[in-house]
PyMOL Python script that loads the backbone (N, CA, C, O; Angstrom):
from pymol import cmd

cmd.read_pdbstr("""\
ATOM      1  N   UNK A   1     -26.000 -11.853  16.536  1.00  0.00           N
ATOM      2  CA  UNK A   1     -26.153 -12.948  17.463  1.00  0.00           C
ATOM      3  C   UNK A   1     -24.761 -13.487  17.799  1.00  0.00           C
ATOM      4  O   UNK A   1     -23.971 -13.834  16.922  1.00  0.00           O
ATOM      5  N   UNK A   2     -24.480 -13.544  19.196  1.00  0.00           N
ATOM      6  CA  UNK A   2     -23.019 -14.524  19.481  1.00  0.00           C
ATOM      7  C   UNK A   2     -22.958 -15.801  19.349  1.00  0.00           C
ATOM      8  O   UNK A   2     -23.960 -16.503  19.483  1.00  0.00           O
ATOM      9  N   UNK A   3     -22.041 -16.171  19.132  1.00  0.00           N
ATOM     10  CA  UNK A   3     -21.499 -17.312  18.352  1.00  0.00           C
ATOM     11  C   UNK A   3     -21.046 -17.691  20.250  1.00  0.00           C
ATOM     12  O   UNK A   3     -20.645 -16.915  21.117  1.00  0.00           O
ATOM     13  N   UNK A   4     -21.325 -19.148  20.311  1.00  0.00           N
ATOM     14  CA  UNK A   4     -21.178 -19.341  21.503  1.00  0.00           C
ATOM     15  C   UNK A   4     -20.359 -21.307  20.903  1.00  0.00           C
ATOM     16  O   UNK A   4     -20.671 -22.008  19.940  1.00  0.00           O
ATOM     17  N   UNK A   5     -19.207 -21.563  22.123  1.00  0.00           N
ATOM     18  CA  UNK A   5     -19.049 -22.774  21.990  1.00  0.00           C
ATOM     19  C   UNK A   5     -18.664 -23.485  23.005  1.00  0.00           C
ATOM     20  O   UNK A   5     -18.420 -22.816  24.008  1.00  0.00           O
ATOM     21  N   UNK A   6     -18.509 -24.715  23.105  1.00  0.00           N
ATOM     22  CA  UNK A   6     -18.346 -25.510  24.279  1.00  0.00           C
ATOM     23  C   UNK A   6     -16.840 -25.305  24.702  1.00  0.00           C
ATOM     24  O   UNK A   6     -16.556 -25.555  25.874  1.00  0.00           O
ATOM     25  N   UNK A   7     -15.905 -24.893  23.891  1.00  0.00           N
ATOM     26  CA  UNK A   7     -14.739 -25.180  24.064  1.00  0.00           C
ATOM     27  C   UNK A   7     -13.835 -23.819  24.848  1.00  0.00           C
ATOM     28  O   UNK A   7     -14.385 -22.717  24.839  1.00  0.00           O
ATOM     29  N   UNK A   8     -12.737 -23.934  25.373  1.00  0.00           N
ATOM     30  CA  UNK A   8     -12.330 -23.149  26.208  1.00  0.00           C
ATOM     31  C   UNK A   8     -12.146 -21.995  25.420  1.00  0.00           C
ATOM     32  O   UNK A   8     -12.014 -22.013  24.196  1.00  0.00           O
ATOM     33  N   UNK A   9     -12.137 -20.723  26.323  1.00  0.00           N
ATOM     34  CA  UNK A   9     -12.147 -19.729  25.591  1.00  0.00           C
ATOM     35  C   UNK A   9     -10.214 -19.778  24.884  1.00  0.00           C
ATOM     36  O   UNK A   9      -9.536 -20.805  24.840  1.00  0.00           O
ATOM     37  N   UNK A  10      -9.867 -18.739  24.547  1.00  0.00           N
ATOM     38  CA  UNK A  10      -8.816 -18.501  23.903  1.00  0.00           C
ATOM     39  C   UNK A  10      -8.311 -16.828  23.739  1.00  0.00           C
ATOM     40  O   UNK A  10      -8.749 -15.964  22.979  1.00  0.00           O
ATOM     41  N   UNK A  11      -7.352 -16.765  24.641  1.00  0.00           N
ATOM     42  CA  UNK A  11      -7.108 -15.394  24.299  1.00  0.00           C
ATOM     43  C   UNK A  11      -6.531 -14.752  23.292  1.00  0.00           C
ATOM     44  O   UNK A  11      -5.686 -15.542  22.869  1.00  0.00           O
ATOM     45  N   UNK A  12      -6.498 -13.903  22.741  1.00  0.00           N
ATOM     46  CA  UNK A  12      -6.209 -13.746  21.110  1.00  0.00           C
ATOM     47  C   UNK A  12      -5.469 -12.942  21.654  1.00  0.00           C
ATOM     48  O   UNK A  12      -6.113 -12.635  22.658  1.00  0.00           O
ATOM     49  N   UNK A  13      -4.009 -12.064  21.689  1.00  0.00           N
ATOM     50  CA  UNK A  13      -3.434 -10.988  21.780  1.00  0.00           C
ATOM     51  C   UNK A  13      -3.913 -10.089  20.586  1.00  0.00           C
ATOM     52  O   UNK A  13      -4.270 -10.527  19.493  1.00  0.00           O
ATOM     53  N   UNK A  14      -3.857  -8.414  21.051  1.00  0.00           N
ATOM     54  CA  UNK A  14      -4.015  -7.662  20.449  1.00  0.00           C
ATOM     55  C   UNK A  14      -2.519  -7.315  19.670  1.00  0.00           C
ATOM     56  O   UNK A  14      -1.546  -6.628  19.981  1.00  0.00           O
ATOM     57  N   UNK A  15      -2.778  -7.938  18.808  1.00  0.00           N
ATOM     58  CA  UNK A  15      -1.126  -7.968  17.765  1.00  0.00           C
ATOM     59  C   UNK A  15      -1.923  -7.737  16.622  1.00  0.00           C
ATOM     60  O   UNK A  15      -3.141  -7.653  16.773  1.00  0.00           O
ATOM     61  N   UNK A  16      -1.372  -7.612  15.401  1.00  0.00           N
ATOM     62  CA  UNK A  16      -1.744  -7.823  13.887  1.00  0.00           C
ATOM     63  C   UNK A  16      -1.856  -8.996  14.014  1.00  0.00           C
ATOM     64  O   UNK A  16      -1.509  -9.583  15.039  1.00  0.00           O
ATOM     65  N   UNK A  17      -2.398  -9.602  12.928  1.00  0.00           N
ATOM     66  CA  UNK A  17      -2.448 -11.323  12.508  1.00  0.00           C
ATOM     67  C   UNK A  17      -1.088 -11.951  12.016  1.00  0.00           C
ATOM     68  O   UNK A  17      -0.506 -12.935  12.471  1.00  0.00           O
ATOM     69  N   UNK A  18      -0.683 -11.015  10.822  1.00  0.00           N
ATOM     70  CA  UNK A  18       0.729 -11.109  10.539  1.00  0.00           C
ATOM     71  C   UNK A  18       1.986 -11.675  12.251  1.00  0.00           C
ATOM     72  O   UNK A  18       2.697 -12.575  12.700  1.00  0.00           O
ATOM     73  N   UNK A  19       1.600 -10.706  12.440  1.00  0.00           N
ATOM     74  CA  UNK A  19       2.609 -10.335  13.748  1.00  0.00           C
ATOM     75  C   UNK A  19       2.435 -12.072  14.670  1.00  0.00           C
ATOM     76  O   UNK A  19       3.311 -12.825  15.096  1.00  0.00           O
ATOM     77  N   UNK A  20       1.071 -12.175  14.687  1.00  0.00           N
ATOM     78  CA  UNK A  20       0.750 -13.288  15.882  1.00  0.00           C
ATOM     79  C   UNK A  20       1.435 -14.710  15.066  1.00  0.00           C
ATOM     80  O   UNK A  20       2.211 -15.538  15.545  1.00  0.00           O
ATOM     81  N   UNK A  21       0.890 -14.658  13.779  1.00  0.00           N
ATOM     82  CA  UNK A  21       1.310 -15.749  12.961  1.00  0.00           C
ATOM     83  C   UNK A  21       3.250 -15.983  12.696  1.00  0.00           C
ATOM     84  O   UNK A  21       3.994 -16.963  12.745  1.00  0.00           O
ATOM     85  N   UNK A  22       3.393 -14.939  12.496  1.00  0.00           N
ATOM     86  CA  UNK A  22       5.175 -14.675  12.517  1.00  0.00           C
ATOM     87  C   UNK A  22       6.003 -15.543  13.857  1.00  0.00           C
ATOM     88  O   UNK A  22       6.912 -16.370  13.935  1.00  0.00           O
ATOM     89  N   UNK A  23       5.211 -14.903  14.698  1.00  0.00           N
ATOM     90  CA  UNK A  23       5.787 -15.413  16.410  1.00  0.00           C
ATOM     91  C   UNK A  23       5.492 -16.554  16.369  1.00  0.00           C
ATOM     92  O   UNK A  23       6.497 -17.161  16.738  1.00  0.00           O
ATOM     93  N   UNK A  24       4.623 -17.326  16.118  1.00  0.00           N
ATOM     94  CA  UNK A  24       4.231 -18.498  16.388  1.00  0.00           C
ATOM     95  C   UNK A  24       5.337 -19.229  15.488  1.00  0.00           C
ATOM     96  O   UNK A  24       5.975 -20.063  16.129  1.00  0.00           O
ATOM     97  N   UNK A  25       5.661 -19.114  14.300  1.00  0.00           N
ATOM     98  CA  UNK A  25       6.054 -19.000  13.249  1.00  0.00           C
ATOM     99  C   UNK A  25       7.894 -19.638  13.891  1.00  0.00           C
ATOM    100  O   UNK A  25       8.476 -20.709  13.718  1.00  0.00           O
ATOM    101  N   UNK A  26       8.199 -18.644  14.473  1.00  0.00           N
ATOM    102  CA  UNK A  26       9.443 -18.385  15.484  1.00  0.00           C
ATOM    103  C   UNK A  26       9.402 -19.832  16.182  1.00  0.00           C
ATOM    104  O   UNK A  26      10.040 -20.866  15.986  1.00  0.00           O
ATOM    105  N   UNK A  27       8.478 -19.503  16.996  1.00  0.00           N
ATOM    106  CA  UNK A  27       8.566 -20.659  18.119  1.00  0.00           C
ATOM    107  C   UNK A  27       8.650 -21.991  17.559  1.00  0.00           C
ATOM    108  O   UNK A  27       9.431 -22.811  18.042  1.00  0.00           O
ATOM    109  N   UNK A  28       8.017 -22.226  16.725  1.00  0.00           N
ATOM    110  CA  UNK A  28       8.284 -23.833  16.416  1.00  0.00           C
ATOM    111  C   UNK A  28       9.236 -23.893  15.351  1.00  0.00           C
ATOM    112  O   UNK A  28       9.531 -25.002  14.907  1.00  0.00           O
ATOM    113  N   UNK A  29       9.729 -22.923  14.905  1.00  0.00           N
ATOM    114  CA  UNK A  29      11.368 -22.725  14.404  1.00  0.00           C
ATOM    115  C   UNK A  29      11.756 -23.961  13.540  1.00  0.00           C
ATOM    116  O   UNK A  29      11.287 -23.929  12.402  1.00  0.00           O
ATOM    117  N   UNK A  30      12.611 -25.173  13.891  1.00  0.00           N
ATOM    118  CA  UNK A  30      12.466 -26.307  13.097  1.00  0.00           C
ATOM    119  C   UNK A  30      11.668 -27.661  13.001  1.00  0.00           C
ATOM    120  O   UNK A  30      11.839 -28.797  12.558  1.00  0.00           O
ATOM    121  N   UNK A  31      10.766 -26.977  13.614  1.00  0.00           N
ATOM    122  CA  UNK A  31       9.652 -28.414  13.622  1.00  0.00           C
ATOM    123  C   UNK A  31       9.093 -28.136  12.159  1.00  0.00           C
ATOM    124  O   UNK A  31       8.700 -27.123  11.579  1.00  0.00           O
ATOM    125  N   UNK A  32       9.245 -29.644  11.771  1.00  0.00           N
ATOM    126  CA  UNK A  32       8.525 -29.830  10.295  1.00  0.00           C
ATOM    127  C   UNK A  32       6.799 -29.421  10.476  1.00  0.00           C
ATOM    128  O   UNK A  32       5.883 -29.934  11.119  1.00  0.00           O
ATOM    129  N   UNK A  33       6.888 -28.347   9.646  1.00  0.00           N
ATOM    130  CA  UNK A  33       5.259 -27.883   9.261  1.00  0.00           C
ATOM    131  C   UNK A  33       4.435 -28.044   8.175  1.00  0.00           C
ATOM    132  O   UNK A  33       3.225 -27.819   8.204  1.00  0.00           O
ATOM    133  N   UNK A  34       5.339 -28.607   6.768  1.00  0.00           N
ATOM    134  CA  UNK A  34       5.098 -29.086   5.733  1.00  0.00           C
ATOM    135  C   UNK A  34       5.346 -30.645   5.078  1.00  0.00           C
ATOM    136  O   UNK A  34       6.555 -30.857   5.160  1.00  0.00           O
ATOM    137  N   UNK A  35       5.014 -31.206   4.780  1.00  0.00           N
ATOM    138  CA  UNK A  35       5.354 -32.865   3.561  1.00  0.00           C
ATOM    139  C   UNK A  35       4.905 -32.712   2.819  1.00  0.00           C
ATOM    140  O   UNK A  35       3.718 -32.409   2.939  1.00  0.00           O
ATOM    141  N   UNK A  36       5.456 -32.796   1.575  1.00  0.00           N
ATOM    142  CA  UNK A  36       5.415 -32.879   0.231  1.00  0.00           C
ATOM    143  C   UNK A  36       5.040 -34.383  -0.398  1.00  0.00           C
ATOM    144  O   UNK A  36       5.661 -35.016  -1.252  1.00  0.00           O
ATOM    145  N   UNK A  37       3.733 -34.764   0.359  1.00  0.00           N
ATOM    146  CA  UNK A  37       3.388 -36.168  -0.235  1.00  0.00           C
ATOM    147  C   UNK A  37       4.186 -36.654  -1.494  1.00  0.00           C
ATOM    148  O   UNK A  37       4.935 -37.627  -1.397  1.00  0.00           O
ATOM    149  N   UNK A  38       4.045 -36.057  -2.542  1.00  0.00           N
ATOM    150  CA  UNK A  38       4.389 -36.670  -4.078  1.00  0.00           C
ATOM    151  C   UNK A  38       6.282 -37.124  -3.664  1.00  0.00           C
ATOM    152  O   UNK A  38       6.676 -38.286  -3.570  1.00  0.00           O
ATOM    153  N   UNK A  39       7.046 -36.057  -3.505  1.00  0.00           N
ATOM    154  CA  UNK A  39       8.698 -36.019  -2.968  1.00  0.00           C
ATOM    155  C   UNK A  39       9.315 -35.979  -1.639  1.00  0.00           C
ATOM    156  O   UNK A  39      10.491 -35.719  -1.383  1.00  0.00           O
ATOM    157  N   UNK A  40       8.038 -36.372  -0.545  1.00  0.00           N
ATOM    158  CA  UNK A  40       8.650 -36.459   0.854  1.00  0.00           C
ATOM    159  C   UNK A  40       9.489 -34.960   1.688  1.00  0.00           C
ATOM    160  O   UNK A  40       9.668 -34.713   2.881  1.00  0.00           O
ATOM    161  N   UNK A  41       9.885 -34.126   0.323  1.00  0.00           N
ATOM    162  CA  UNK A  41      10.612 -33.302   0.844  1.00  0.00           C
ATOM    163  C   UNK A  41       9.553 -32.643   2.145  1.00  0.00           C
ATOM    164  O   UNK A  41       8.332 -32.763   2.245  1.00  0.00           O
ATOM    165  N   UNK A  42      10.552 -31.900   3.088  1.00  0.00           N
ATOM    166  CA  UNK A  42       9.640 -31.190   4.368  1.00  0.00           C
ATOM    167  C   UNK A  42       9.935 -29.617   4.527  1.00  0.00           C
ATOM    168  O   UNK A  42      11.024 -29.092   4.294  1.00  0.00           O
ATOM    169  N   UNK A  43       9.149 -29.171   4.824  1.00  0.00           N
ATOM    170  CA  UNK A  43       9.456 -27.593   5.154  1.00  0.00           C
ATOM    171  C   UNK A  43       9.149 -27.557   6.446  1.00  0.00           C
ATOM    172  O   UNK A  43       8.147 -28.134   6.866  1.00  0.00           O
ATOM    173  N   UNK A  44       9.978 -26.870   7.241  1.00  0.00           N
ATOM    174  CA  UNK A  44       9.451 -26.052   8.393  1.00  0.00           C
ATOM    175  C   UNK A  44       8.997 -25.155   8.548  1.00  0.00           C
ATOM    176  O   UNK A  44       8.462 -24.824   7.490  1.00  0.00           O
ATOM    177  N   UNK A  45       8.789 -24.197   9.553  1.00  0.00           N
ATOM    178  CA  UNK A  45       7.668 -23.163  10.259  1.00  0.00           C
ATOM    179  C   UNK A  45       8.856 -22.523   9.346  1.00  0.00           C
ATOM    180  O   UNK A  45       8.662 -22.298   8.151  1.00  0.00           O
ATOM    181  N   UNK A  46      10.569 -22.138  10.227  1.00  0.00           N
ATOM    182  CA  UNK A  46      11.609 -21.493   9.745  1.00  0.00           C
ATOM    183  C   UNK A  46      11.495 -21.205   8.054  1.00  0.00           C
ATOM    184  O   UNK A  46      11.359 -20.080   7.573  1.00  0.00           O
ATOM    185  N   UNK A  47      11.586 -22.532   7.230  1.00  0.00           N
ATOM    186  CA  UNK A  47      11.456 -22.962   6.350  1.00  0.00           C
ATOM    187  C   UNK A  47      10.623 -21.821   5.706  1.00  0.00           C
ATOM    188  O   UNK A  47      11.180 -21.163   4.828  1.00  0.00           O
ATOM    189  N   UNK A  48       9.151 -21.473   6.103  1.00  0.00           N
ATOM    190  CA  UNK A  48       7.827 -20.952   5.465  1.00  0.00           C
ATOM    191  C   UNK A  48       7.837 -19.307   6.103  1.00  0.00           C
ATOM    192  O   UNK A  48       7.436 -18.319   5.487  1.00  0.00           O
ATOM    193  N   UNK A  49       8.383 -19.322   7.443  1.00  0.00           N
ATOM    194  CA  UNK A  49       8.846 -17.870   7.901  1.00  0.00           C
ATOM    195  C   UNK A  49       9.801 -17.111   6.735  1.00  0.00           C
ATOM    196  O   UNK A  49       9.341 -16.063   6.283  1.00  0.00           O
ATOM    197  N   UNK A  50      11.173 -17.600   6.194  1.00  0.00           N
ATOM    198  CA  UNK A  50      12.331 -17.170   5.511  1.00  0.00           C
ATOM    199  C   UNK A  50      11.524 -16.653   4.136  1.00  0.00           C
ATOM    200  O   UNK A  50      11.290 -15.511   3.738  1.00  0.00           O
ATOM    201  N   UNK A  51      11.141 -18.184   3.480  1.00  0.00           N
ATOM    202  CA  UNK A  51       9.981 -17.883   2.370  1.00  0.00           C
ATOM    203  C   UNK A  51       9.036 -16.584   1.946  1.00  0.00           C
ATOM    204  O   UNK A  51       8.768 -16.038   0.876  1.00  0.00           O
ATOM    205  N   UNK A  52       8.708 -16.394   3.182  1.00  0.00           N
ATOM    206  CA  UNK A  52       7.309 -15.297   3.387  1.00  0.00           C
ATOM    207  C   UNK A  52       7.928 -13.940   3.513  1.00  0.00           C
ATOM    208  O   UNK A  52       7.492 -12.859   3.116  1.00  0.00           O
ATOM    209  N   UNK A  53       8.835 -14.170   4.034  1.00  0.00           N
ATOM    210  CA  UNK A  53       9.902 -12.428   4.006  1.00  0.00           C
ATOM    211  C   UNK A  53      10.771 -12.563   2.294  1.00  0.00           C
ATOM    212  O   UNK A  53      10.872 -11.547   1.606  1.00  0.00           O
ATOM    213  N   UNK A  54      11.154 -13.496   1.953  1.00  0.00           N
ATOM    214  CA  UNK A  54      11.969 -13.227   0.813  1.00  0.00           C
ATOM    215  C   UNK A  54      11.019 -12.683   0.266  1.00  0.00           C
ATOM    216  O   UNK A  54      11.252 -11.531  -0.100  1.00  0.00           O
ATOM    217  N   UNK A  55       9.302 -13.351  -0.083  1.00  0.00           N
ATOM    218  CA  UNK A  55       8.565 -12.865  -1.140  1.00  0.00           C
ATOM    219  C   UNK A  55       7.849 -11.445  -0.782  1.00  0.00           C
ATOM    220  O   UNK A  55       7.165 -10.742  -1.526  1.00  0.00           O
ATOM    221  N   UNK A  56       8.080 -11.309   0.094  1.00  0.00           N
ATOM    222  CA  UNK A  56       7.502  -9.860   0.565  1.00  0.00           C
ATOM    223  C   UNK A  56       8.230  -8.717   0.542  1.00  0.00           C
ATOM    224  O   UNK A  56       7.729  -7.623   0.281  1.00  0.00           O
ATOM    225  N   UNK A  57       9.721  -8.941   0.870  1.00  0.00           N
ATOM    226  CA  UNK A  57      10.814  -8.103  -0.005  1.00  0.00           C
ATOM    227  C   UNK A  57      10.534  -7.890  -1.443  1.00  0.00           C
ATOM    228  O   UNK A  57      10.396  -6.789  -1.975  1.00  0.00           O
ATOM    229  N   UNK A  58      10.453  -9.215  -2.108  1.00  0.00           N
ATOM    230  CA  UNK A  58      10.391  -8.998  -3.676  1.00  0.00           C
ATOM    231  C   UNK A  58       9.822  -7.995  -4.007  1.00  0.00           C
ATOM    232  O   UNK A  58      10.131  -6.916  -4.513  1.00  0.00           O
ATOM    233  N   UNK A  59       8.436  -8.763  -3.455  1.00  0.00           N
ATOM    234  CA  UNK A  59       7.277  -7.413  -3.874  1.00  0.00           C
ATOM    235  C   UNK A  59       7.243  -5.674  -3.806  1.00  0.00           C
ATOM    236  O   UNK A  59       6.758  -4.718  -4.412  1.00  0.00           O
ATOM    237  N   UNK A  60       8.260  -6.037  -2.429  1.00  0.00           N
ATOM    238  CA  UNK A  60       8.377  -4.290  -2.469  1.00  0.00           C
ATOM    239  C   UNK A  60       9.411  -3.712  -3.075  1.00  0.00           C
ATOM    240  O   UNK A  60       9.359  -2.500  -3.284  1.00  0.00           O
ATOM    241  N   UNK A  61      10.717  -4.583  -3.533  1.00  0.00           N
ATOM    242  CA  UNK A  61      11.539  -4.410  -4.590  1.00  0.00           C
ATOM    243  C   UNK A  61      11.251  -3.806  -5.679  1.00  0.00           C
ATOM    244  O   UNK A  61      11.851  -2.882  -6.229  1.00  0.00           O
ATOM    245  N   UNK A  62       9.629  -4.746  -6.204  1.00  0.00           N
ATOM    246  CA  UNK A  62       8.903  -3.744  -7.417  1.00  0.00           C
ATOM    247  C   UNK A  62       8.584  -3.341  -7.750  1.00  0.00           C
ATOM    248  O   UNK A  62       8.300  -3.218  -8.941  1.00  0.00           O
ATOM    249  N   UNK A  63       8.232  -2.360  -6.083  1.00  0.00           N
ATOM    250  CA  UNK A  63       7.301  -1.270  -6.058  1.00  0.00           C
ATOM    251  C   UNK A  63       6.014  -1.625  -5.514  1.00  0.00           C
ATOM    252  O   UNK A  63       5.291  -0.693  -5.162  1.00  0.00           O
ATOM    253  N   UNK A  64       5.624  -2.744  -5.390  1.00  0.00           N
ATOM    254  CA  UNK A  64       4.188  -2.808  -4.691  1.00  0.00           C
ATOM    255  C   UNK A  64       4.310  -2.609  -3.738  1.00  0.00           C
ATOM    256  O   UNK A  64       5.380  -2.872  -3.190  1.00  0.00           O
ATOM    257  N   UNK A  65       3.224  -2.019  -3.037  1.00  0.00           N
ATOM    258  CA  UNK A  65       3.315  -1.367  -1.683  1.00  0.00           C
ATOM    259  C   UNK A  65       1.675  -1.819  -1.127  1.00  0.00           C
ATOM    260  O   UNK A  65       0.667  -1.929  -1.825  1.00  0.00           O
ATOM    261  N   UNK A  66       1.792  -1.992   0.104  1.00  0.00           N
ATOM    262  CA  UNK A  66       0.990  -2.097   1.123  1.00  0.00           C
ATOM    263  C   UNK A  66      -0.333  -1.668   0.530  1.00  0.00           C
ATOM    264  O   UNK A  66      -0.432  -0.569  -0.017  1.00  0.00           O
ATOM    265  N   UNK A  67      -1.440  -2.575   0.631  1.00  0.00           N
ATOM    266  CA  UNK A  67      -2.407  -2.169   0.128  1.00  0.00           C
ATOM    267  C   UNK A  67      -2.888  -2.677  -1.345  1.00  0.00           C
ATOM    268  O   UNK A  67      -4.058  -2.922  -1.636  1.00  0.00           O
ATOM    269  N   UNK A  68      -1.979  -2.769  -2.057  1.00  0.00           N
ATOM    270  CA  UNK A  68      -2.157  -2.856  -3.544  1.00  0.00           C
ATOM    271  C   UNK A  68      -2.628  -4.261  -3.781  1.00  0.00           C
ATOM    272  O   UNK A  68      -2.867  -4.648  -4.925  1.00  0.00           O
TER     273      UNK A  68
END
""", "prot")
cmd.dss("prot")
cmd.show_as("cartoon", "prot")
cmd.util.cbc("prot")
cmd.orient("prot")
């Protein structure tokens, strides 16, 4: 059954999710995307982009690979 809603449609590019999320990721570059209620500290998109590649290097540093 389709899932139907009031709201405008939305075109999704045919990208990976990774890929769509990355770009987006890009674009808002230093706009704060995080607060750290308890320490105020803030992260950005940049901030959580840099993050997400260091730890994904790691991983393949130790041999985990795609899939695992």
């Amino acid at each position: 059954m389709p899932i139907k809603s009031g709201l405008t449609d939305v075109d999704v590019p045919c990208i990976p999710f990774h890929e769509m999320i990355f770009s987006e990721m890009r674009r808002y570059g230093n706009e704060i995307a995080l607060v750290n209620n308890d320490t105020d500290e803030t992260f950005t998109f940049e901030d959580i982009l840099l993050k997400t590649k260091y730890i994904a290097n790691s991983l393949l540093a130790m041999g985990i690979e795609k899939g695992e």
